[in-house]
C-alpha positions in Angstrom: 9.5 14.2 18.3 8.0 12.0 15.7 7.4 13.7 12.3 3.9 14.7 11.8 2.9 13.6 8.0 6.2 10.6 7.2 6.6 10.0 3.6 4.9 6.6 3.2 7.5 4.0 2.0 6.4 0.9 0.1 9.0 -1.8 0.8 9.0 -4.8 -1.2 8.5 -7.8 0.5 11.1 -10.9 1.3 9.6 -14.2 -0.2 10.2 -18.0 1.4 8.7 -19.9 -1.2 9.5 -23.3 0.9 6.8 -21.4 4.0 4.9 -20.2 1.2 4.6 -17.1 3.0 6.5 -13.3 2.3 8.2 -11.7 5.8 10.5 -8.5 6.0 14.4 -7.9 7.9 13.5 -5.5 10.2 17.0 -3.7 9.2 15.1 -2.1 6.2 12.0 -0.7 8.4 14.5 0.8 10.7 16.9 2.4 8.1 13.2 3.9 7.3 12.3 5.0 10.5 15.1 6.2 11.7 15.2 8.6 8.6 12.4 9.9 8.8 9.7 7.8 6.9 6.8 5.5 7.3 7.6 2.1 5.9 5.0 -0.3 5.1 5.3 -3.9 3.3 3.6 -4.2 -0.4 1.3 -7.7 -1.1 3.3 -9.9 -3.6 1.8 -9.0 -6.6 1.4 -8.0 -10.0 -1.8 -7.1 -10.6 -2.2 -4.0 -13.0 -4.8 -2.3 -11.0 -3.1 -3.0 -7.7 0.1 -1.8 -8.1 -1.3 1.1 -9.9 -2.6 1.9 -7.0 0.4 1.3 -4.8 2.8 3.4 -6.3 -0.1 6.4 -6.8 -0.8 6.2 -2.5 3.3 5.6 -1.7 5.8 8.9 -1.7 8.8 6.1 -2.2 9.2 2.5 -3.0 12.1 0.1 -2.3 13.2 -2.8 -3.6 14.5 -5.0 -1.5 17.3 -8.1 -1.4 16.4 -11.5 -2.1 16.4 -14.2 -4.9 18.5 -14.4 -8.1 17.2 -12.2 -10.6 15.7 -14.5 -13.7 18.0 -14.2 -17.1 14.6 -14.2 -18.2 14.5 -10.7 -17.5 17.2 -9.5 -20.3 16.5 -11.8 -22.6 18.5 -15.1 -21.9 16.4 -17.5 -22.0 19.2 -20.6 -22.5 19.4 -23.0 -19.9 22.9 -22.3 -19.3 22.1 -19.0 -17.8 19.4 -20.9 -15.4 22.0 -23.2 -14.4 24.6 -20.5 -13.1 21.7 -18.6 -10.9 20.9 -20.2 -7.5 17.4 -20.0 -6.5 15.0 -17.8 -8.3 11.7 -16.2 -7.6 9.2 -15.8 -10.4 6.3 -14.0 -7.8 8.7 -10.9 -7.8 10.2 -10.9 -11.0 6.7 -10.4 -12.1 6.2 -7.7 -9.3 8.8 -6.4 -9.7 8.9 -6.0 -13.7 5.6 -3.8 -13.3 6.1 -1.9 -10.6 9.6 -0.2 -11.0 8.6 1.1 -14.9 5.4 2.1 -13.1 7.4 4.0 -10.0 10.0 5.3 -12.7 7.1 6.9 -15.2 5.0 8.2 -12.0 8.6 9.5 -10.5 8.3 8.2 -7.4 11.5 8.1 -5.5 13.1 4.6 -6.1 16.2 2.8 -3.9 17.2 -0.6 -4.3 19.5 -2.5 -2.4 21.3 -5.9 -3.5 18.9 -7.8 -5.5 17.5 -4.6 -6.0 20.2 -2.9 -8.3 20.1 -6.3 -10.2 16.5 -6.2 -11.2 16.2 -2.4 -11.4 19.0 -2.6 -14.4 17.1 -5.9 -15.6 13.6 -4.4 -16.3 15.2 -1.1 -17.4 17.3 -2.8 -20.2 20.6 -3.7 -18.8 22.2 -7.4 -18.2 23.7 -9.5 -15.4 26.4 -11.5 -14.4 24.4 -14.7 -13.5 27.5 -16.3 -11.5 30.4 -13.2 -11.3 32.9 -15.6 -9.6 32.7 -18.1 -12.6 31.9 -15.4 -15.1 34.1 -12.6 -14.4 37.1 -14.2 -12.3 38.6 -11.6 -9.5 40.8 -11.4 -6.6 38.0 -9.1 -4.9 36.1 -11.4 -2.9 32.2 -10.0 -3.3 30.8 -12.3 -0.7 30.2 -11.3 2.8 29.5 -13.7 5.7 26.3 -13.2 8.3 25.5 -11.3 9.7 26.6 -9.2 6.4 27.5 -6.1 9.3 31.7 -6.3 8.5 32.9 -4.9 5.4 34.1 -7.5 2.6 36.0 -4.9 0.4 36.2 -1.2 -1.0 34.4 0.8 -3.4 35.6 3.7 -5.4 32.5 6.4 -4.9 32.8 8.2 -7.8 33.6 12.1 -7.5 30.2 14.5 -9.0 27.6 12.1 -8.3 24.6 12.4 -5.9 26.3 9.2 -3.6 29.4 11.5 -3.5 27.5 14.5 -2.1 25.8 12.0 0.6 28.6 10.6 1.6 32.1 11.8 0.1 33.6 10.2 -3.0 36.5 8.2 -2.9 37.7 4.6 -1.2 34.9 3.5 0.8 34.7 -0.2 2.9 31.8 -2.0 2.1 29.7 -5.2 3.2 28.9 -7.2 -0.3 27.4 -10.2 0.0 26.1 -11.2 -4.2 27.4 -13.8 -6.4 25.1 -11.8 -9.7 26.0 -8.3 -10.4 25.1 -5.3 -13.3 26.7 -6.4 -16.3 25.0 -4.3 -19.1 24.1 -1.1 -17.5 20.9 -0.1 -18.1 20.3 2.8 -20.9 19.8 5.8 -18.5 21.6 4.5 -15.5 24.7 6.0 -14.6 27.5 4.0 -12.0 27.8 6.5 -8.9 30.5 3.2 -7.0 32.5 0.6 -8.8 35.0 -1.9 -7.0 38.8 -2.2 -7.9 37.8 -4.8 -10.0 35.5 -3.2 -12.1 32.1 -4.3 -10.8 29.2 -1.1 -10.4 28.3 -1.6 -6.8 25.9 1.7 -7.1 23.5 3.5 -9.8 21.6 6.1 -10.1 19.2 7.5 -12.9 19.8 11.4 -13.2 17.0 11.9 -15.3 14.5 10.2 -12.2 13.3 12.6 -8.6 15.1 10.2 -7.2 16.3 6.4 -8.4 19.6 5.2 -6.6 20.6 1.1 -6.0 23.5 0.2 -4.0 24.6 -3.3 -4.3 25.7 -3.9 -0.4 23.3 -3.8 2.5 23.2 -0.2 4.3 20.4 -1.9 6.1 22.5 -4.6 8.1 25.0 -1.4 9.1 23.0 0.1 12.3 25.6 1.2 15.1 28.4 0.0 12.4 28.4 2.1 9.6 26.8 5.2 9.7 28.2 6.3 6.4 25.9 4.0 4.8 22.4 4.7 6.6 22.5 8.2 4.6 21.6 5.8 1.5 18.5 5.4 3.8 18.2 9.2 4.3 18.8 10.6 0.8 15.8 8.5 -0.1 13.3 9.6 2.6 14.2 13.3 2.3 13.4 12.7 -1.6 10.3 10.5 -0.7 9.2 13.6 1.4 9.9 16.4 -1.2 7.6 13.8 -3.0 4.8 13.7 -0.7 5.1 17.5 0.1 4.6 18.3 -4.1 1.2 16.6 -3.5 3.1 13.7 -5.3 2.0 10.4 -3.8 -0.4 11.9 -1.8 -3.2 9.4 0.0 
């Protein structure tokens, strides 16, 4: 039996900038559903007012996959830095760079997956790798292959952290796909998964309700890894402690 009042989830929308048009993998609505909440797909924007709005009438917000994160972001600005990113999206930098302080000072619970993580650390102070590969040279291999379901390599889920409690620390097999990962943590951020080579493939912020970012895609892992969906889970149940606090309330 359905739930009766599902924490409303804002999800961040995908963008195709060549259709002009934003869409949505139905792998995120369905990690949603299936834990519980009511996902819903935000307008691409990053309008004051609007957003305000948003995040006051959502009981969670996450940010999705996507582009390359602009160096823009954490301050480098040299076209280098451009060079080494593939394509970038300047519609949700923008969103995005207003609507996760707003989430984080409303706290609203917060998850971001892939491109997610990246701009989450961006906006809240930290740095990226704009090409790891050429960058940061490893014998990990950190990209996947569609349908991004297989795992590409293993994490090290760190022992005391809320990702632990959720789904055990130690070795766990995961399905990367990024070429741009956290560099700089973020002041306030704290690593909850790093691969053998060193990379943070998960954060959280203890300070937040709730604000974790996982760097692979728990949303591509229906039927495959079930470890993974209680990323999805962990978020609704805080998105619904949320909503029944009277925080985020309609």
């Amino acid at each position: 039996m359905a739930e009766k009042n599902p924490p409303l989830i804002g999800v961040v929308p995908l963008v195709d900038e060549g259709r002009d048009s934003y869409w949505m993998l139905p792998g995120y609505f369905e990690g949603i559903l299936e834990a519980g909440g009511a996902p819903v797909m935000l307008p691409l924007t990053d309008g004051p007012e609007v957003l305000a709005r948003l995040v006051s009438s959502c009981d969670g917000i996450l940010v999705t996959g996507g582009q390359d994160v602009s160096p823009e972001l954490y301050g480098e600005q040299g076209a280098d830095a451009v060079t080494l990113c593939g394509e970038l999206c300047a519609a949700r930098d923008k969103m995005e760079s207003a609507l996760i302080p707003l989430a984080v000072r409303g706290d609203v619970p917060v998850l971001g997956i892939c491109r997610g993580i990246q701009v989450i650390n961006a906006v809240l102070g930290g740095t990226l790798w704009q090409d790891l590969p050429k960058q940061r040279p490893s014998e990990v291999e950190h990209h996947g292959l569609p349908p991004y379901e297989e795992p590409v390599h293993e994490v090290d889920v760190l022992s005391a952290t809320p990702l632990a409690e959720a789904i055990g620390a130690g070795s766990y097999a995961v399905n990367s796909y990024h070429h741009q990962a956290l560099r700089d943590l973020a002041p306030g951020l704290e690593a909850m998964a790093v691969a053998p080579d060193g990379v943070i493939e998960a954060v959280w912020r203890p300070e937040s309700r709730f604000l974790w970012a996982v760097q692979w895609h728990p949303e591509f892992s229906r039927g495959v890894d079930e470890k993974s969906r209680k990323v999805f889970s962990a978020f609704v149940d805080a998105a619904r402690e949320a909503s029944d606090s009277g925080r985020g309330l309609l």
